[in-house]
Jmol script that loads the backbone (N, CA, C; Angstrom):
load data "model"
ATOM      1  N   UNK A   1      18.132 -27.519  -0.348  1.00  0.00           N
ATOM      2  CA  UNK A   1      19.013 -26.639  -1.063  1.00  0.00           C
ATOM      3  C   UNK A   1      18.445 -26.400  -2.461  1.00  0.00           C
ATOM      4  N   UNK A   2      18.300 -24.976  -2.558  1.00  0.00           N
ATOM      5  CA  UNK A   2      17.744 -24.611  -4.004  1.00  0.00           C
ATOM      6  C   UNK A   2      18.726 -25.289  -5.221  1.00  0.00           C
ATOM      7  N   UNK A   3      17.787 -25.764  -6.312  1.00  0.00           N
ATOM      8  CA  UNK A   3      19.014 -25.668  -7.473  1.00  0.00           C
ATOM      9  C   UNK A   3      19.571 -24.609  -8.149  1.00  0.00           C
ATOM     10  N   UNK A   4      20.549 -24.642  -9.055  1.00  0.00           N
ATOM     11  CA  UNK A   4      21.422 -23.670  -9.647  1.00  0.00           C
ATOM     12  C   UNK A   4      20.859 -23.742 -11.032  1.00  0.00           C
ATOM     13  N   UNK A   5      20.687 -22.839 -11.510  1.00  0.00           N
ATOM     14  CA  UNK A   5      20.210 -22.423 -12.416  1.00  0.00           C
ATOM     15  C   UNK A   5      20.896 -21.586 -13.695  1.00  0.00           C
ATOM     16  N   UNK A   6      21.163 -21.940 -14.710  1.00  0.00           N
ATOM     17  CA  UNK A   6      22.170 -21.495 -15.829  1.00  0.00           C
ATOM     18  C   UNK A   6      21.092 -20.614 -16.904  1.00  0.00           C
ATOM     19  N   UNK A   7      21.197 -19.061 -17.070  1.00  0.00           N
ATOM     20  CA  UNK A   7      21.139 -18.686 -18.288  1.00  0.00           C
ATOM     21  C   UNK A   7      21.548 -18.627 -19.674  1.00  0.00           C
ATOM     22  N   UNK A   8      21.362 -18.594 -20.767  1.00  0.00           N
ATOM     23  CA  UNK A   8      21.442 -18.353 -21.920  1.00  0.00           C
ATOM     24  C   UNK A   8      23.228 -17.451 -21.700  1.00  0.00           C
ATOM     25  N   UNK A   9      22.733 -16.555 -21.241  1.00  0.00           N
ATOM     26  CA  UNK A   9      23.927 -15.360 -21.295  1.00  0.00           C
ATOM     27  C   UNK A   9      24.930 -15.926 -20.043  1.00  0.00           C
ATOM     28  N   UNK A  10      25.014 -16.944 -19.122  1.00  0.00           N
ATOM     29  CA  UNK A  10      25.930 -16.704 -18.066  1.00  0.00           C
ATOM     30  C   UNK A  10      26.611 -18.385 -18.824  1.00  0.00           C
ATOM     31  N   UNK A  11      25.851 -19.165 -19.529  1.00  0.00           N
ATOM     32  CA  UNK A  11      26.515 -20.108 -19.980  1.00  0.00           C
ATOM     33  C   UNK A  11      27.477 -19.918 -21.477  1.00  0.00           C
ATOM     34  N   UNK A  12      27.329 -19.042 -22.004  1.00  0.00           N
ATOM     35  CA  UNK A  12      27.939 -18.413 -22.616  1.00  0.00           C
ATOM     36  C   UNK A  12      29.234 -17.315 -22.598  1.00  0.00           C
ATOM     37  N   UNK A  13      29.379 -16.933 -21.736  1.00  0.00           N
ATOM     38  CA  UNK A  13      30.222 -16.337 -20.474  1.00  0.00           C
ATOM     39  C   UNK A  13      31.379 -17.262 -20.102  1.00  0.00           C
ATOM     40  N   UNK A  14      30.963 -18.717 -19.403  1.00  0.00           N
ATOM     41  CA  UNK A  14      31.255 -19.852 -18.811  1.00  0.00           C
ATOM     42  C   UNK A  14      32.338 -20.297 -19.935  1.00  0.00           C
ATOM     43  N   UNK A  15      31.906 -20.231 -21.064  1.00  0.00           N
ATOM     44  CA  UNK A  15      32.805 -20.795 -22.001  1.00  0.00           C
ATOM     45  C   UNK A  15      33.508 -19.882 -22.398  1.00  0.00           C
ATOM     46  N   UNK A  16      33.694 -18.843 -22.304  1.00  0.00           N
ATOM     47  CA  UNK A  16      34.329 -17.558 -23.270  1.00  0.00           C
ATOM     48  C   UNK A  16      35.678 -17.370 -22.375  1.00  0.00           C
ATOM     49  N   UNK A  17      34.940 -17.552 -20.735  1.00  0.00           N
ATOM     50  CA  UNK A  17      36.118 -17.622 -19.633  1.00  0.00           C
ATOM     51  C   UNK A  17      36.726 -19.056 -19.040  1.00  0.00           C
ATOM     52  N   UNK A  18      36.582 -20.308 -19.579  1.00  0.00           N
ATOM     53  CA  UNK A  18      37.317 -21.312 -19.472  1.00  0.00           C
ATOM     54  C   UNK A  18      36.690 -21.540 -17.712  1.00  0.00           C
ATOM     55  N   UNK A  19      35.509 -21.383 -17.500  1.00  0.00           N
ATOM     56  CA  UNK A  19      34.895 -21.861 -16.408  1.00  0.00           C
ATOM     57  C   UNK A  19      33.658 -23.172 -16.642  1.00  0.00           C
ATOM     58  N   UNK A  20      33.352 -24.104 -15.793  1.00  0.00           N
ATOM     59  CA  UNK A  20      32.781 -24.874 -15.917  1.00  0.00           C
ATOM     60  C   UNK A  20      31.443 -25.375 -14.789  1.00  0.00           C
ATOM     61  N   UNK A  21      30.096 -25.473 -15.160  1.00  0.00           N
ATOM     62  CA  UNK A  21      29.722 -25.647 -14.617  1.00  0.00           C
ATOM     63  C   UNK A  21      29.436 -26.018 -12.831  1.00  0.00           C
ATOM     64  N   UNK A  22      30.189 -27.053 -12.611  1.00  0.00           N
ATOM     65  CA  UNK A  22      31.198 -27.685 -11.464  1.00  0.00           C
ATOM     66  C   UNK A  22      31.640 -26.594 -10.943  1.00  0.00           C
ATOM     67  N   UNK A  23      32.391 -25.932 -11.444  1.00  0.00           N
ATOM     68  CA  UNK A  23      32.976 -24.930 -10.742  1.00  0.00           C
ATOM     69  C   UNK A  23      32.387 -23.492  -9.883  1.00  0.00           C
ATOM     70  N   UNK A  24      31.095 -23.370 -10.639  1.00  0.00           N
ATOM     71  CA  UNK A  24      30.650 -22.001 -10.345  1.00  0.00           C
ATOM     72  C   UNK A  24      29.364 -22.760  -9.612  1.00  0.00           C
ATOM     73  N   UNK A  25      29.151 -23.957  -9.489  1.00  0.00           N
ATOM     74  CA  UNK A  25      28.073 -24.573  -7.896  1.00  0.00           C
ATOM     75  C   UNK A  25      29.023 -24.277  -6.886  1.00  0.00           C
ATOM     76  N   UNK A  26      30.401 -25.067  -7.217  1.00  0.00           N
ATOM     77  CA  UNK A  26      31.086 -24.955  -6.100  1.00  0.00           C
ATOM     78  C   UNK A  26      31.672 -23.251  -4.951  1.00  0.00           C
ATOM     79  N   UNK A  27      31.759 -22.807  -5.960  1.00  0.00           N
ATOM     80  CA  UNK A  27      32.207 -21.168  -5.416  1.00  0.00           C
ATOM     81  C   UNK A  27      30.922 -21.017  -4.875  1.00  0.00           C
ATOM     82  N   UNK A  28      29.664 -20.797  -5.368  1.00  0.00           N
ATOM     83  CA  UNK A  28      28.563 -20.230  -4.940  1.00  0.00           C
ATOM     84  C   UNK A  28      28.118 -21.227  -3.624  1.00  0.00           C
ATOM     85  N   UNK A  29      27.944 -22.414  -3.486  1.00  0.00           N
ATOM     86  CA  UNK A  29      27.534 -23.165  -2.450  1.00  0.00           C
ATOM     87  C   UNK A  29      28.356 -22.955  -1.116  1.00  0.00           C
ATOM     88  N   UNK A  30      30.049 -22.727  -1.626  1.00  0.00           N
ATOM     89  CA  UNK A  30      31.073 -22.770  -0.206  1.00  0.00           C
ATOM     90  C   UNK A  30      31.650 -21.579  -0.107  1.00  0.00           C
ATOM     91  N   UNK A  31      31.250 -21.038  -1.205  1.00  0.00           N
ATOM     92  CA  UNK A  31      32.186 -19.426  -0.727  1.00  0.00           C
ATOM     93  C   UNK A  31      31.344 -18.212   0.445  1.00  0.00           C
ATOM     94  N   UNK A  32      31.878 -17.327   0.551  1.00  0.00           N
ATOM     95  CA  UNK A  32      31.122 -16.257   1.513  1.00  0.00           C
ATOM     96  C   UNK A  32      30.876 -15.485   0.187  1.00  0.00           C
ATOM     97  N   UNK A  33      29.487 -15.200   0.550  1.00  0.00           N
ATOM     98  CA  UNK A  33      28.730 -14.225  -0.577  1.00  0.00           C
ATOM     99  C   UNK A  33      28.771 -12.919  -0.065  1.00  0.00           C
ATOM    100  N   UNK A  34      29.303 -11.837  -1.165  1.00  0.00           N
ATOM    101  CA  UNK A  34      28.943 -10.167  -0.533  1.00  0.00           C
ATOM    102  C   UNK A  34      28.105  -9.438  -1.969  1.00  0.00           C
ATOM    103  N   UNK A  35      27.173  -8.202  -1.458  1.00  0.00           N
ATOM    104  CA  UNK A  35      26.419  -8.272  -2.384  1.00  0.00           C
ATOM    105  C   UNK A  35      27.566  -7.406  -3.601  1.00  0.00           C
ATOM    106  N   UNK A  36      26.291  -7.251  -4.454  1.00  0.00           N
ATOM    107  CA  UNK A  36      26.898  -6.701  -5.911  1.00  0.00           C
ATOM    108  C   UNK A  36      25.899  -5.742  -6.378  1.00  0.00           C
ATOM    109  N   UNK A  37      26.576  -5.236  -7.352  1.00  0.00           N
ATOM    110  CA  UNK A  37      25.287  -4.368  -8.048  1.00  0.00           C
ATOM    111  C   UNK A  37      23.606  -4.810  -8.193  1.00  0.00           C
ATOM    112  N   UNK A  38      22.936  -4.124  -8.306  1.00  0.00           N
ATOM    113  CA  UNK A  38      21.480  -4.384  -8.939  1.00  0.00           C
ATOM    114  C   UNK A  38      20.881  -5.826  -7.928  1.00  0.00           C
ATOM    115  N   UNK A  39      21.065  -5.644  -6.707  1.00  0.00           N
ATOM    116  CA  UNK A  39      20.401  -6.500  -5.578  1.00  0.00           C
ATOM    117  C   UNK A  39      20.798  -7.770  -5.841  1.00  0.00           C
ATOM    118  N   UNK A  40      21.793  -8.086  -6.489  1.00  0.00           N
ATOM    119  CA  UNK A  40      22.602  -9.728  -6.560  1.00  0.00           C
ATOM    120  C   UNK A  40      24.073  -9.377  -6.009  1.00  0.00           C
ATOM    121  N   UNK A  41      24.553 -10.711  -6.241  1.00  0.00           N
ATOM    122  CA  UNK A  41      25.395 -11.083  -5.017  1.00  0.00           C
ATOM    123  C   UNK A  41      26.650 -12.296  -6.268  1.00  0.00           C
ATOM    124  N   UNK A  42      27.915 -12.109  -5.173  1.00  0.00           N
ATOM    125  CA  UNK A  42      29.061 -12.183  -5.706  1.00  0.00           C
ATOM    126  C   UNK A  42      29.738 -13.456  -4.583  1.00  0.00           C
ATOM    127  N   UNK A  43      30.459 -13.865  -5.391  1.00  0.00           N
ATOM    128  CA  UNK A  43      31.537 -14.626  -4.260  1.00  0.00           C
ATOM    129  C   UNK A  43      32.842 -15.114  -5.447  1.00  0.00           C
ATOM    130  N   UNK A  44      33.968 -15.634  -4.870  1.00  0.00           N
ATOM    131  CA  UNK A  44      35.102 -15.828  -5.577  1.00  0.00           C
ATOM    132  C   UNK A  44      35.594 -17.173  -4.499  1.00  0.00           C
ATOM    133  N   UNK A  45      36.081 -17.962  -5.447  1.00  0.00           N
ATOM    134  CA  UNK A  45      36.831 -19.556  -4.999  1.00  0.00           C
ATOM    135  C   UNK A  45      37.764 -19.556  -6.492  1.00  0.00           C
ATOM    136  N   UNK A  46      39.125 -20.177  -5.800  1.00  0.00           N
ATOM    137  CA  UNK A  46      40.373 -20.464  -6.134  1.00  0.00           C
ATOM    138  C   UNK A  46      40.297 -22.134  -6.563  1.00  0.00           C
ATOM    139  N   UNK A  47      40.946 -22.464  -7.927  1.00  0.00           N
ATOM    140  CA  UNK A  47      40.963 -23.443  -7.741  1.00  0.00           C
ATOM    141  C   UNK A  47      42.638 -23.992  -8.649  1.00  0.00           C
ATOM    142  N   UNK A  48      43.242 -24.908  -8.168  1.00  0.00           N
ATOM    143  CA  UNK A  48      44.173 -25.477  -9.012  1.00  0.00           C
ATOM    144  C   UNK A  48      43.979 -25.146 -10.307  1.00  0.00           C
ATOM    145  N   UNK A  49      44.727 -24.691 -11.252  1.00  0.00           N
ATOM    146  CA  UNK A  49      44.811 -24.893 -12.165  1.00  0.00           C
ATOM    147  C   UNK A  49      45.639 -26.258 -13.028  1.00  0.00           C
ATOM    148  N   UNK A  50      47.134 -25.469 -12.832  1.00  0.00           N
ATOM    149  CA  UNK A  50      48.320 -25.887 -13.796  1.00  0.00           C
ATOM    150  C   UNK A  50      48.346 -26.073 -15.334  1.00  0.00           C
ATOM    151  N   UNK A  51      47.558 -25.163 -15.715  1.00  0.00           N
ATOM    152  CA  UNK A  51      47.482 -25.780 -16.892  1.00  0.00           C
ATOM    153  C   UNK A  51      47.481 -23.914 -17.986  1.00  0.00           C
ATOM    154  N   UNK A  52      47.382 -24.339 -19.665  1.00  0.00           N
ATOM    155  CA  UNK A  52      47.399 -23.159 -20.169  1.00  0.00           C
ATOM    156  C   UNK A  52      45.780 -22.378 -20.162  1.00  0.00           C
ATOM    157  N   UNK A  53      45.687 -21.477 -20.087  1.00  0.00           N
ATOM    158  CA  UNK A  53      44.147 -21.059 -20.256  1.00  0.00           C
ATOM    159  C   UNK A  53      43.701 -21.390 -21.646  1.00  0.00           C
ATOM    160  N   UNK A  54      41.981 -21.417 -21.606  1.00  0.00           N
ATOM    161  CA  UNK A  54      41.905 -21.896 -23.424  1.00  0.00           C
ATOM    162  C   UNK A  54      41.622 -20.128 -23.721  1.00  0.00           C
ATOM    163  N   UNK A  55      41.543 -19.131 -22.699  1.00  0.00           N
ATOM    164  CA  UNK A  55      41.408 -17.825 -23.040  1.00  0.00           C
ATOM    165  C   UNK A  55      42.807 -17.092 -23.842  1.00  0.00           C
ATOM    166  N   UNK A  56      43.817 -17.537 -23.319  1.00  0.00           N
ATOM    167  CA  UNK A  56      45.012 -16.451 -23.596  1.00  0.00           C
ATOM    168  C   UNK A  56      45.960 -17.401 -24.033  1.00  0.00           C
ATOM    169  N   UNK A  57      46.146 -18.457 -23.478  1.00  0.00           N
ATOM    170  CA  UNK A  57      46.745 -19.614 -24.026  1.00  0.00           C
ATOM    171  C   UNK A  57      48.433 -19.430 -22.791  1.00  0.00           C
ATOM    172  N   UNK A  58      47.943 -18.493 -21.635  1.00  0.00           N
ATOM    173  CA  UNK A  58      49.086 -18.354 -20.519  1.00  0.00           C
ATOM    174  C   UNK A  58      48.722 -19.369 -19.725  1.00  0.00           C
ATOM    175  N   UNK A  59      50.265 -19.800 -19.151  1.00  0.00           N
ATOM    176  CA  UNK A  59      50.489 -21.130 -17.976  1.00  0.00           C
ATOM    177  C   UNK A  59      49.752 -20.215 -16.779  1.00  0.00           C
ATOM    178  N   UNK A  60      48.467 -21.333 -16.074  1.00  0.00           N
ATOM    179  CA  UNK A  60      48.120 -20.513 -14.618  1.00  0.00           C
ATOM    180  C   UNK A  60      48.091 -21.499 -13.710  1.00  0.00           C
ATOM    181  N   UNK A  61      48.816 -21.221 -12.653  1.00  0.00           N
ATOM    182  CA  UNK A  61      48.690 -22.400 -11.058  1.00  0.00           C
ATOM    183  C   UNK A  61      47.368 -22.431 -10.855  1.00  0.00           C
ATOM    184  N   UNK A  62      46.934 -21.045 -10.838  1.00  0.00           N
ATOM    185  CA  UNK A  62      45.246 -21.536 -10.147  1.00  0.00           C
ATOM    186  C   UNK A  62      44.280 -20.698 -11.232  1.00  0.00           C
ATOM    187  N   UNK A  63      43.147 -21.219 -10.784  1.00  0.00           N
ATOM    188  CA  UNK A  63      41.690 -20.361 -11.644  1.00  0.00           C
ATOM    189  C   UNK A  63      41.222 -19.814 -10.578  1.00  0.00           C
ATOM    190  N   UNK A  64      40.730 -18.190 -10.560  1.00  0.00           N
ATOM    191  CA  UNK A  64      40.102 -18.039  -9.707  1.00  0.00           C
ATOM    192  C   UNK A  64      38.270 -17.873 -10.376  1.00  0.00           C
ATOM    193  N   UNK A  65      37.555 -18.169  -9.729  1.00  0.00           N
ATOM    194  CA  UNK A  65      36.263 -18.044 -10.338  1.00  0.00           C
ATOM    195  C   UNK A  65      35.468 -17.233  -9.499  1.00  0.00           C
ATOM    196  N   UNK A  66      35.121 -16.496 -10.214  1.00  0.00           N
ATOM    197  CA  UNK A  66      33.962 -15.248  -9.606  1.00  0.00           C
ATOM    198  C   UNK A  66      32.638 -14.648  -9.905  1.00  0.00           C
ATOM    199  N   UNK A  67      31.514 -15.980  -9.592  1.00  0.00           N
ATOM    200  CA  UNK A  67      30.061 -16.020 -10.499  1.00  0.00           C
ATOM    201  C   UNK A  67      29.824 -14.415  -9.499  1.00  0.00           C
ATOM    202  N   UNK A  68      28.661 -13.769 -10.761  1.00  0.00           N
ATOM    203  CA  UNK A  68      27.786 -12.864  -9.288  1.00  0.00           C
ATOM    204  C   UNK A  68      26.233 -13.654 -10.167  1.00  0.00           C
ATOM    205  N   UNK A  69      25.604 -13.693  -8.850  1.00  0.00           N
ATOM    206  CA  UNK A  69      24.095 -14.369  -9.336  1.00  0.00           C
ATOM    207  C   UNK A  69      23.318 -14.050  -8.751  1.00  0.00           C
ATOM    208  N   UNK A  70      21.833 -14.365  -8.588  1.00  0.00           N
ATOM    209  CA  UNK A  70      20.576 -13.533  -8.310  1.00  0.00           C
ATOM    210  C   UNK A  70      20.135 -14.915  -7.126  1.00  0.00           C
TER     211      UNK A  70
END
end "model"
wireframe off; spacefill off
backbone 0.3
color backbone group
């Protein structure tokens, strides 16, 4: 299994949207991938939240996370 690989610009992203490392292996390794613009590829995984976002500061049951990557 290839490793995952973090840019400059998508780890920066990661934090702006209250996503975490952990999280965006996991979507990409178990989710179903469909493609996306510019010959990369997308997938989306749900995860528990319960908690406030550090984005908006709103109560959310779940996070949904939606890397697109090359």
């Amino acid at each position: 299994m290839k490793p995952i690989r973090f840019s400059e610009h998508s780890e920066l992203q990661m934090i702006l949207r209250g996503a975490t490392k952990k999280e965006i292996e996991i979507s990409v390794r178990s989710g179903q991938w469909e493609h996306a613009k510019a010959g990369k590829f997308k997938t989306k995984h749900c995860f528990d939240f319960n908690s406030a976002s550090p984005v908006n500061q709103k109560f959310y049951k779940y996070k949904t996370i939606e890397p697109i990557f090359a």
